[in-house]
ROFI-159271 format. One line per 2 residues: their letters; for each residue x, y, z of N, C-alpha, C. Coordinates in steps of 0.2 Angstrom, whole numbers, plus 5000, padded with zeros to 4 digits. Last residue first. Layout:
a> X:Y:Z:X:Y:Z:X:Y:Z; ...;
//
This chain:
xx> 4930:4887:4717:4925:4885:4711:4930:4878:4711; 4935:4895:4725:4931:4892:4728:4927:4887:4724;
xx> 4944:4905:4716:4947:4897:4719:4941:4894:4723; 4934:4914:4712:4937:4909:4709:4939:4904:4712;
xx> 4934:4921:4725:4927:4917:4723:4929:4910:4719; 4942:4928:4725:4944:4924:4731:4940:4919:4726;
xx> 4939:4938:4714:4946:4934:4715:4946:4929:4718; 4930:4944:4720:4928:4941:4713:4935:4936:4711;
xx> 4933:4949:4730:4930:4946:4731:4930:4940:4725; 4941:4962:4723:4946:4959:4729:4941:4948:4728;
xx> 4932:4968:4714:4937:4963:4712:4939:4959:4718; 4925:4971:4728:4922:4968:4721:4927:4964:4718;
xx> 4934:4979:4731:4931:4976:4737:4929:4971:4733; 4934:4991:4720:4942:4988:4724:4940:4981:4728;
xx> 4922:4997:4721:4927:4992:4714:4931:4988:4718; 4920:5002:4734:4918:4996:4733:4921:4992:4727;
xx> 4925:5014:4740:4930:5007:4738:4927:5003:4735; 4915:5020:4753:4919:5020:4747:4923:5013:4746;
xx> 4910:5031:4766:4907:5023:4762:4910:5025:4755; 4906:5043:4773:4914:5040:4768:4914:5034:4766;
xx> 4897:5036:4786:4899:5042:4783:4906:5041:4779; 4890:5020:4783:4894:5023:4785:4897:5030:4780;
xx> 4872:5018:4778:4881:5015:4775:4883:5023:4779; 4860:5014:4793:4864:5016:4786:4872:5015:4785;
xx> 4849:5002:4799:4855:5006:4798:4858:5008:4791; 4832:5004:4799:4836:5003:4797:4844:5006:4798;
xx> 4822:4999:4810:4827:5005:4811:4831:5004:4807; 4813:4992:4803:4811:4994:4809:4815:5001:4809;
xx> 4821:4983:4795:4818:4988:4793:4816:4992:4798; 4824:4971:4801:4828:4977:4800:4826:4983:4797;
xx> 4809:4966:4804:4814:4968:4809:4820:4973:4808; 4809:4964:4790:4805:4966:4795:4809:4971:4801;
xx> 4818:4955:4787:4817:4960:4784:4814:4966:4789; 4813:4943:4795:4822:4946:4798:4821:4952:4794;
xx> 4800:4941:4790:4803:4942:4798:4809:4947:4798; 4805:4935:4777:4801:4940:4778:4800:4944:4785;
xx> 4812:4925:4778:4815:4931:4778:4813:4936:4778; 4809:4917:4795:4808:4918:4789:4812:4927:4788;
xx> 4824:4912:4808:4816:4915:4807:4816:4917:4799; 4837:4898:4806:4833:4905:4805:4824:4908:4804;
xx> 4840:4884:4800:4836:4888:4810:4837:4893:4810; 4839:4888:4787:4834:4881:4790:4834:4880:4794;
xx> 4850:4893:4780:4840:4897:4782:4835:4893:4786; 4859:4890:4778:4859:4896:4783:4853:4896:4785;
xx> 4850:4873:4776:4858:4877:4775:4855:4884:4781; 4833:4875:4770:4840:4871:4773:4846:4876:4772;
xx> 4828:4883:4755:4826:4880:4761:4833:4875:4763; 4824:4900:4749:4828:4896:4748:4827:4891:4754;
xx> 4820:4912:4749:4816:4906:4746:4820:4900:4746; 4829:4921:4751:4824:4919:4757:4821:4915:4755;
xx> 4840:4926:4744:4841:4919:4746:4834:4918:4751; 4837:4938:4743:4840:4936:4737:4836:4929:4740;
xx> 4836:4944:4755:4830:4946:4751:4831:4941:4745; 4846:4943:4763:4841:4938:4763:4837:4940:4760;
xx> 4856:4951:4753:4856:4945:4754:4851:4942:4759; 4850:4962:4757:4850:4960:4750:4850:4954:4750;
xx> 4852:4964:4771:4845:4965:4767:4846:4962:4761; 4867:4963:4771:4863:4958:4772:4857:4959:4771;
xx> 4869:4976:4764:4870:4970:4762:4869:4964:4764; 4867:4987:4772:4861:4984:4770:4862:4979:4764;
xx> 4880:4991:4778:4874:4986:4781:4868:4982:4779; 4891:4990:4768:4886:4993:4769:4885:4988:4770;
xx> 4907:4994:4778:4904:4990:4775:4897:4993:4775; 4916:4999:4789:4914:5002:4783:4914:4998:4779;
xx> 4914:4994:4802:4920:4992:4799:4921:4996:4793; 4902:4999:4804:4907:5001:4810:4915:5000:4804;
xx> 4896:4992:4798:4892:4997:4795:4899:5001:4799; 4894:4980:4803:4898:4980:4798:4896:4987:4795;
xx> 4888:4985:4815:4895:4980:4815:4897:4980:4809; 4876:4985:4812:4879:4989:4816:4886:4990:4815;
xx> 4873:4970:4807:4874:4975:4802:4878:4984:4805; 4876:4963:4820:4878:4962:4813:4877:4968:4810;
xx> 4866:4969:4828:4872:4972:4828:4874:4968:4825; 4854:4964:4819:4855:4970:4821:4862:4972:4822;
xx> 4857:4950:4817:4856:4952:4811:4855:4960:4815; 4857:4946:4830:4861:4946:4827:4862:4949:4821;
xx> 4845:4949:4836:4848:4954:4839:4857:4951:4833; 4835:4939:4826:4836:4947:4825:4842:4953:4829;
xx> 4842:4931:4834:4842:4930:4826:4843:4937:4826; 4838:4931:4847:4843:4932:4846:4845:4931:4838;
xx> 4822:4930:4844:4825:4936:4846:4833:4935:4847; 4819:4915:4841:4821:4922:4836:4822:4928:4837;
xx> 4833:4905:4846:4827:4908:4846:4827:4913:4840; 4843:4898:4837:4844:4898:4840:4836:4901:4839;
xx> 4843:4880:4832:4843:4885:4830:4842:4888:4835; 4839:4865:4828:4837:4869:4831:4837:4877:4831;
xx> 4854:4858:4821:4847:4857:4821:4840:4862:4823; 4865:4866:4823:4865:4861:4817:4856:4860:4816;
xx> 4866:4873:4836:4870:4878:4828:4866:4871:4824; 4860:4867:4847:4857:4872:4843:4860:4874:4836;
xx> 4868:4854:4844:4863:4853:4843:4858:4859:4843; 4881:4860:4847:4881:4857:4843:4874:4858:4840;
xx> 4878:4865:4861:4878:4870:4857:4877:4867:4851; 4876:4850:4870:4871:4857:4867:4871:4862:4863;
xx> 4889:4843:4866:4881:4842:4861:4874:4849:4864; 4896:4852:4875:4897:4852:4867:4891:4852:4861;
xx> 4890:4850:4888:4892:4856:4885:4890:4856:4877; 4892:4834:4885:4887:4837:4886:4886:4843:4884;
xx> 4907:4837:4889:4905:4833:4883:4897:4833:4882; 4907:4844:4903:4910:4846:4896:4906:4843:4888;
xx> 4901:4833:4909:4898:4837:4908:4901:4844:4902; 4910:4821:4904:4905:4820:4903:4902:4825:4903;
xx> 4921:4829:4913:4922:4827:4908:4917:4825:4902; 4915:4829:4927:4916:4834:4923:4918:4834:4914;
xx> 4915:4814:4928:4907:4820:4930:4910:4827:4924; 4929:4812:4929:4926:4808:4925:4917:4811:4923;
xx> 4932:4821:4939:4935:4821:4932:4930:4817:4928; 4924:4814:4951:4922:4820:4948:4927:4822:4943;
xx> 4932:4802:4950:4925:4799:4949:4923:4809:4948; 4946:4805:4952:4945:4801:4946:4936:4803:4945;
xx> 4945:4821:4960:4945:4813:4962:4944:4811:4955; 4955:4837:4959:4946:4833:4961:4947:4827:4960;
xx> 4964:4843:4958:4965:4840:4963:4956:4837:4963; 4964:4851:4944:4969:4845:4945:4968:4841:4951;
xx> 4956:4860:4948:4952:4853:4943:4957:4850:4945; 4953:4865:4964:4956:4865:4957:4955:4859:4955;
xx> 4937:4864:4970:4944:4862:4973:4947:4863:4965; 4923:4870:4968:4926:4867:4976:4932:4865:4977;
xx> 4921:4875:4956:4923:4880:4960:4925:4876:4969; 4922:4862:4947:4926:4868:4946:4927:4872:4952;
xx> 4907:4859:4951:4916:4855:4953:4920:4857:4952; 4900:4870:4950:4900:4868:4957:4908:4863:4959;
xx> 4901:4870:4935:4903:4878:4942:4905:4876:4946; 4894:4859:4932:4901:4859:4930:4906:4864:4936;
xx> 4880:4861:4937:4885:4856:4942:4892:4857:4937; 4879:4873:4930:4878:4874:4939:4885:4869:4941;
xx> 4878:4867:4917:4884:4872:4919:4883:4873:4928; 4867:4859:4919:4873:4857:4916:4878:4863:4917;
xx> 4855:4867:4921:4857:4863:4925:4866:4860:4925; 4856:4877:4907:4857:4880:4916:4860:4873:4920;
xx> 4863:4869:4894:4856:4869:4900:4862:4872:4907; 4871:4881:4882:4868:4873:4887:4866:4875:4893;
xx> 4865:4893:4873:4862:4887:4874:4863:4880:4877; 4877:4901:4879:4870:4901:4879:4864:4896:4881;
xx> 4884:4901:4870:4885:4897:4876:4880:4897:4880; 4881:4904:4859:4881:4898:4859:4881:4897:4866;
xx> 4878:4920:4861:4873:4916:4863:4873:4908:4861; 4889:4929:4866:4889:4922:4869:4882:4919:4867;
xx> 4889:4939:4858:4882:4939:4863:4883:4936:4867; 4900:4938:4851:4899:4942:4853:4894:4941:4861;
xx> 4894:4926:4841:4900:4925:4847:4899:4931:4851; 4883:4934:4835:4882:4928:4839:4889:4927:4845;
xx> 4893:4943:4831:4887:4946:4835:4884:4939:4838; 4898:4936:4822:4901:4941:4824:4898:4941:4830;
xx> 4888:4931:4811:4891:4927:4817:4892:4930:4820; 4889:4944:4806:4878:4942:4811:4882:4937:4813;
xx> 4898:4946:4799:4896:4953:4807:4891:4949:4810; 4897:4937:4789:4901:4936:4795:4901:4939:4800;
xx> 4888:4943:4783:4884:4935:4786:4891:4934:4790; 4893:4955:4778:4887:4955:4783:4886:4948:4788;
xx> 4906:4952:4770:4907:4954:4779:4900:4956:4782; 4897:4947:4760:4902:4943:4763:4904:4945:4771;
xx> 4892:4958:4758:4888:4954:4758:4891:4947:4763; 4901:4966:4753:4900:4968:4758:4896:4961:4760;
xx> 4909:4957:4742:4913:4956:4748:4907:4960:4754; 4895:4949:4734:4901:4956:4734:4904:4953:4740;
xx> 4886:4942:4732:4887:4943:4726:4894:4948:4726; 4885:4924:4737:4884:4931:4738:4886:4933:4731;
xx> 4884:4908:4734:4878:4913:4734:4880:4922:4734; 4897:4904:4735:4896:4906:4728:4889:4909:4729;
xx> 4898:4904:4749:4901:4911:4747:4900:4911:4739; 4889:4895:4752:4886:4903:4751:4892:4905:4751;
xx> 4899:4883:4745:4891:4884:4743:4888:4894:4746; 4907:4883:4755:4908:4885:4746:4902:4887:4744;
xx> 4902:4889:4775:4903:4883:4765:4904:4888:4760; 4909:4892:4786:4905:4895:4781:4908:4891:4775;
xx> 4914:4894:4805:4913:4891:4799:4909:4892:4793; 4921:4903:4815:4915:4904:4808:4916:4899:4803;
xx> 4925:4907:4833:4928:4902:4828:4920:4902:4823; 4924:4912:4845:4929:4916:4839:4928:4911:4832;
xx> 4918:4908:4856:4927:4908:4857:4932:4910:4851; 4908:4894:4849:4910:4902:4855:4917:4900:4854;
xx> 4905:4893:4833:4906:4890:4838:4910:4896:4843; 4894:4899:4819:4898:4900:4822:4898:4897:4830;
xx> 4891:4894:4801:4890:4893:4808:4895:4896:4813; 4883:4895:4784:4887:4897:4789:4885:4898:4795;
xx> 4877:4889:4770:4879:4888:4776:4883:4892:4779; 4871:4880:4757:4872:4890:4758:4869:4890:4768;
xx> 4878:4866:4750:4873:4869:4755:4876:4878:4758; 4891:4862:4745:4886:4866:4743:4880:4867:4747;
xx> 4905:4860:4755:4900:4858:4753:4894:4864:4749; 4922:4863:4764:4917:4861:4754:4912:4856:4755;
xx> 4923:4876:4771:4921:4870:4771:4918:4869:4764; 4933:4889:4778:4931:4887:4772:4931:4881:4772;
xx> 4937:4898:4795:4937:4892:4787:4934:4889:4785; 4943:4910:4805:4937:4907:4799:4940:4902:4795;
xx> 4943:4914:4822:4947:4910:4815:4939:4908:4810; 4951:4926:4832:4945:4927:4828:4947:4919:4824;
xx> 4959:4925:4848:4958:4928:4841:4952:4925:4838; 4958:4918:4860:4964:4915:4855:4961:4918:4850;
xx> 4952:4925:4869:4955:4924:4872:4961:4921:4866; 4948:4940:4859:4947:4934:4863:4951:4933:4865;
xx> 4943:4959:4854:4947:4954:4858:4946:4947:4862; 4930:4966:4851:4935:4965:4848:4942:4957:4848;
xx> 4915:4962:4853:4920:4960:4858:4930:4960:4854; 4908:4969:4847:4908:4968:4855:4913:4966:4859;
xx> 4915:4972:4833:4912:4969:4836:4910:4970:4843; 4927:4978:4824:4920:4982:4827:4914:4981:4829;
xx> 4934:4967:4823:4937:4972:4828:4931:4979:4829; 4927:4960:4815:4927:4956:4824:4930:4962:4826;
xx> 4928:4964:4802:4919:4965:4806:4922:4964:4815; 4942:4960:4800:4937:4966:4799:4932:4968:4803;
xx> 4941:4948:4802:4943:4952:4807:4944:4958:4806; 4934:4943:4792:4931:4942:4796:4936:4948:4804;
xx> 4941:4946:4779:4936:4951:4781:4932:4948:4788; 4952:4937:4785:4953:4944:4783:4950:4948:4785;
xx> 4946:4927:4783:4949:4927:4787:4951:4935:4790; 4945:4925:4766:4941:4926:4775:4940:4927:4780;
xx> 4956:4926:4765:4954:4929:4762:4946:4931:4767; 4963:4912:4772:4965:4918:4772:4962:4926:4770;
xx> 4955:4905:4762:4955:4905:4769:4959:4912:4771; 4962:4906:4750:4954:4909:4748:4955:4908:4757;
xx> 4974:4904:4753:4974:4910:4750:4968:4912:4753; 4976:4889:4757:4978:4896:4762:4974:4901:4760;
xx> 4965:4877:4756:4967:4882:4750:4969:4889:4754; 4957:4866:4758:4964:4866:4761:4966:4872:4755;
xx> 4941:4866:4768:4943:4869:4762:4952:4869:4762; 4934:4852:4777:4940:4859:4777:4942:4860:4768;
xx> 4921:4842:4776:4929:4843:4774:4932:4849:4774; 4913:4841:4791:4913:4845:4786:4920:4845:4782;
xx> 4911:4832:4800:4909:4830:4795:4909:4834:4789; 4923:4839:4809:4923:4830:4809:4918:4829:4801;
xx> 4918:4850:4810:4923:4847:4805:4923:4842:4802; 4910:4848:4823:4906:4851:4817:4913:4850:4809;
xx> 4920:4846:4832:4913:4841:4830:4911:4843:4823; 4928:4857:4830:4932:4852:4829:4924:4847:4826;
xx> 4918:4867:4835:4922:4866:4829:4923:4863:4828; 4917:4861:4850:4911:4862:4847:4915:4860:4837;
xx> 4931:4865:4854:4929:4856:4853:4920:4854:4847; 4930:4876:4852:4936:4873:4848:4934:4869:4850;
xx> 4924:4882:4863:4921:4882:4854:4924:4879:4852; 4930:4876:4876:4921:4875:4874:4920:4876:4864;
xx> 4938:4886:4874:4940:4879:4874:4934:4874:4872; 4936:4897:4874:4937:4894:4870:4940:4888:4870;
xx> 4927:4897:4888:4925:4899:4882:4929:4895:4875; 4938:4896:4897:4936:4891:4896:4931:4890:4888;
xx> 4942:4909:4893:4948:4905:4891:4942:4898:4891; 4934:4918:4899:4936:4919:4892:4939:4911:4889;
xx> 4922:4909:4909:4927:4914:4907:4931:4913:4901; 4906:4913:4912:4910:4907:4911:4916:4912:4906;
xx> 4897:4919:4917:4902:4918:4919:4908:4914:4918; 4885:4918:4909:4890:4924:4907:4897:4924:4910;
xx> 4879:4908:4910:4885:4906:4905:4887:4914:4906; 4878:4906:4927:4875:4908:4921:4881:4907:4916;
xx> 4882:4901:4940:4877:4897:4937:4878:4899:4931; 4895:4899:4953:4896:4903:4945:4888:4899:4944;
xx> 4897:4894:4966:4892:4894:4965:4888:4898:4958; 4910:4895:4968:4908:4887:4967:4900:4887:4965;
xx> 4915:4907:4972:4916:4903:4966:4913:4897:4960; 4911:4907:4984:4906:4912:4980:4910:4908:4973;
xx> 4920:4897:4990:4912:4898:4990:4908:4900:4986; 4932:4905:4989:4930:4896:4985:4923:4896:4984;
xx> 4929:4916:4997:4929:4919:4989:4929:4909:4986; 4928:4909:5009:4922:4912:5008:4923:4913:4999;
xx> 4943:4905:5010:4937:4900:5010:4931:4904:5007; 4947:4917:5011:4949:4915:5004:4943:4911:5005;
xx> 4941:4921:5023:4941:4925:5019:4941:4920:5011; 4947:4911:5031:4939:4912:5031:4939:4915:5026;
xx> 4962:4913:5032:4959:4907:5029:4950:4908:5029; 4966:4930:5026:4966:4924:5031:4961:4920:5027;
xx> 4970:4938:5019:4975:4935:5020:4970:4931:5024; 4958:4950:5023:4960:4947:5015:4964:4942:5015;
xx> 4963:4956:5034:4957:4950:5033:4957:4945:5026; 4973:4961:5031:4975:4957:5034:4968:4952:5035;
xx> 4967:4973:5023:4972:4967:5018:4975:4963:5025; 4958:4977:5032:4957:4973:5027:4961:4969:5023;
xx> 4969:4984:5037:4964:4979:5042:4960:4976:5036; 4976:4992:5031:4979:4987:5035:4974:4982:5035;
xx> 4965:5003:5030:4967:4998:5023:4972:4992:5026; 4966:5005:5042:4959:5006:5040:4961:5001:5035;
xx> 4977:5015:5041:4976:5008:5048:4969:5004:5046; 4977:5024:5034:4981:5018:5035:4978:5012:5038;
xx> 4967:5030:5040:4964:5028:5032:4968:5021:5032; 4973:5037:5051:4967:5032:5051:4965:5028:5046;
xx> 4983:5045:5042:4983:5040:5048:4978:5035:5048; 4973:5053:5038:4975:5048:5032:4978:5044:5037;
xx> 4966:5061:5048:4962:5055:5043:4965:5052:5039; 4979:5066:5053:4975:5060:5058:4973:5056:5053;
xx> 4981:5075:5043:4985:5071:5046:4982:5066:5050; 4969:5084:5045:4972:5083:5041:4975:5074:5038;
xx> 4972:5089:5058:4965:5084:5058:4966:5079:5052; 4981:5097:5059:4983:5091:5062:4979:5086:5062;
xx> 4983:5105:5041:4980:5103:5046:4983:5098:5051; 4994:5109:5025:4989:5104:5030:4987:5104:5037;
xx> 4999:5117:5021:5001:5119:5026:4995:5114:5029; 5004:5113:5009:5010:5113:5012:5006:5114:5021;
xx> 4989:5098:5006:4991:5105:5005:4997:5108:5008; 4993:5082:5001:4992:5085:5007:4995:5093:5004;
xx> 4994:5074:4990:4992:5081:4989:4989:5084:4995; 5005:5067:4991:5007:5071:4989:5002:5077:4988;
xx> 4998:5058:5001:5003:5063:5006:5004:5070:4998; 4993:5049:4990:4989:5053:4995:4993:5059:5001;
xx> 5005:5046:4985:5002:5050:4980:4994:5052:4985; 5007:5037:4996:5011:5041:4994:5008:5045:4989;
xx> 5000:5026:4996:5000:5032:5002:5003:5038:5000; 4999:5020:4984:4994:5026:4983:4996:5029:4992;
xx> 5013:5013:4989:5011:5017:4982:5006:5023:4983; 5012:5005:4998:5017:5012:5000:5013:5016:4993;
x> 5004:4994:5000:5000:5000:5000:5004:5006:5000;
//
């Protein structure tokens, strides 16, 4: 505590008081007696406590997050073949951290990653902790690169929200909270490693099973398609490219649209308030080729 006592004496006036002088005396003695309660064994027991009792997914910390999305992505791989083409990867990867740094959440715990899966269904998914997956098949639906950094801003805003994490069950995060928060993992017994292990595994198949079949509600669609386009209007992108693109593709059935509210809805809803193309909106020739480049090697 010498640090701030000292930039508290410095702004004792030259001709400070003896009353002055007592209060920050007192103050010492004051912040002593906490940093020595802070040190004792009830104390720390009481912070295990409140540890152990984490419920909600907002608690769940950056790090474990991405470890939660990296198993999620890995699942959702397993059946999807990876695109193996640096460039066109690279190329999305790009404009994905374009939108991500005008995101909510500019910063992860391991960064932003997109890659490119070969399948023709008009898809894209994203797993918590940063990670977008997005087929051949919709990057040959779009028609521009903004169009491309809108369906990446409305992931964007899904990680952002956390609302994969979202979807595992309250009950299933309590009891993971409560192993996690009564003893470090390393010191918990074979039979709670083996509980917690299962309850990770668990974790996975709920997010799995909103991003593939289910879907998430439609109030987080709309809040995704909101700060998505917010988000890509941030990055100097036009917003109203994802209006195009679901106005283009809403007739279309399965893939991105098949746990999405209809597109007559999501229109709806953006329209409400629609956002505009940022002040100085420019480049698009440049952004056009840039895309119409990538597009090629996705063929």
């Amino acid at each position: 505590m010498k640090l701030p006592l000292l930039l508290l004496l410095a702004l004792i006036p030259v001709r400070a008081d003896e009353g002055f002088f007592k209060a920050v005396k007192g103050l010492k003695g004051a912040v002593d007696k906490v940093k020595k309660a802070t040190e004792s064994e009830d104390f720390k027991k009481a912070v295990k406590t409140v540890k152990a009792f984490r419920k909600s997914a907002e608690e769940i910390t950056d790090e474990e997050e991405h470890y939660l999305g990296r198993a999620v992505a890995a699942r959702l791989l397993a059946s999807l073949p990876p695109v193996e083409d640096e460039e066109l990867n690279a190329y999305v990867q790009g404009v994905l951290q374009s939108v991500a740094l005008a995101s909510g959440r500019p910063e992860l715990y391991s960064g932003w990653h997109a890659q490119v899966v070969d399948s023709p269904e008009v898809n894209a998914v994203s797993a918590p902790g940063g990670y977008v997956i997005l087929t051949t098949g919709l990057l040959k639906s779009l028609e521009d690169e903004d169009e491309l950094a809108a369906v990446l801003a409305h992931e964007a805003a899904h990680i952002s929200e956390r609302h994969g994490v979202k979807a595992i069950k309250a009950s299933r995060l309590a009891s993971a909270f409560k192993l996690l928060g009564s003893e470090a993992a390393e010191r918990l017994s074979n039979k709670d490693q083996d509980k917690l292990t299962d309850l990770f595994g668990g974790s996975v198949d709920d997010v799995v099973k909103t991003l593939v079949t289910s879907g998430y509600s439609q109030d987080k669609e709309f809040d995704a398609d909101r700060k998505g386009a917010e988000c890509a209007a941030r990055a100097m992108y036009d917003p109203q490219a994802l209006n195009r693109f679901i106005e283009r593709t809403g007739s279309r059935k399965g893939g991105f649209l098949k746990t999405h509210p209809s597109a007559k809805k999501r229109l709806n809803a953006l329209d409400e308030d629609p956002v505009g193309r940022p002040s100085g909106y420019s480049g698009y020739a440049a952004r056009k080729k840039r895309f119409e480049t990538a597009l090629n090697r996705a063929d």
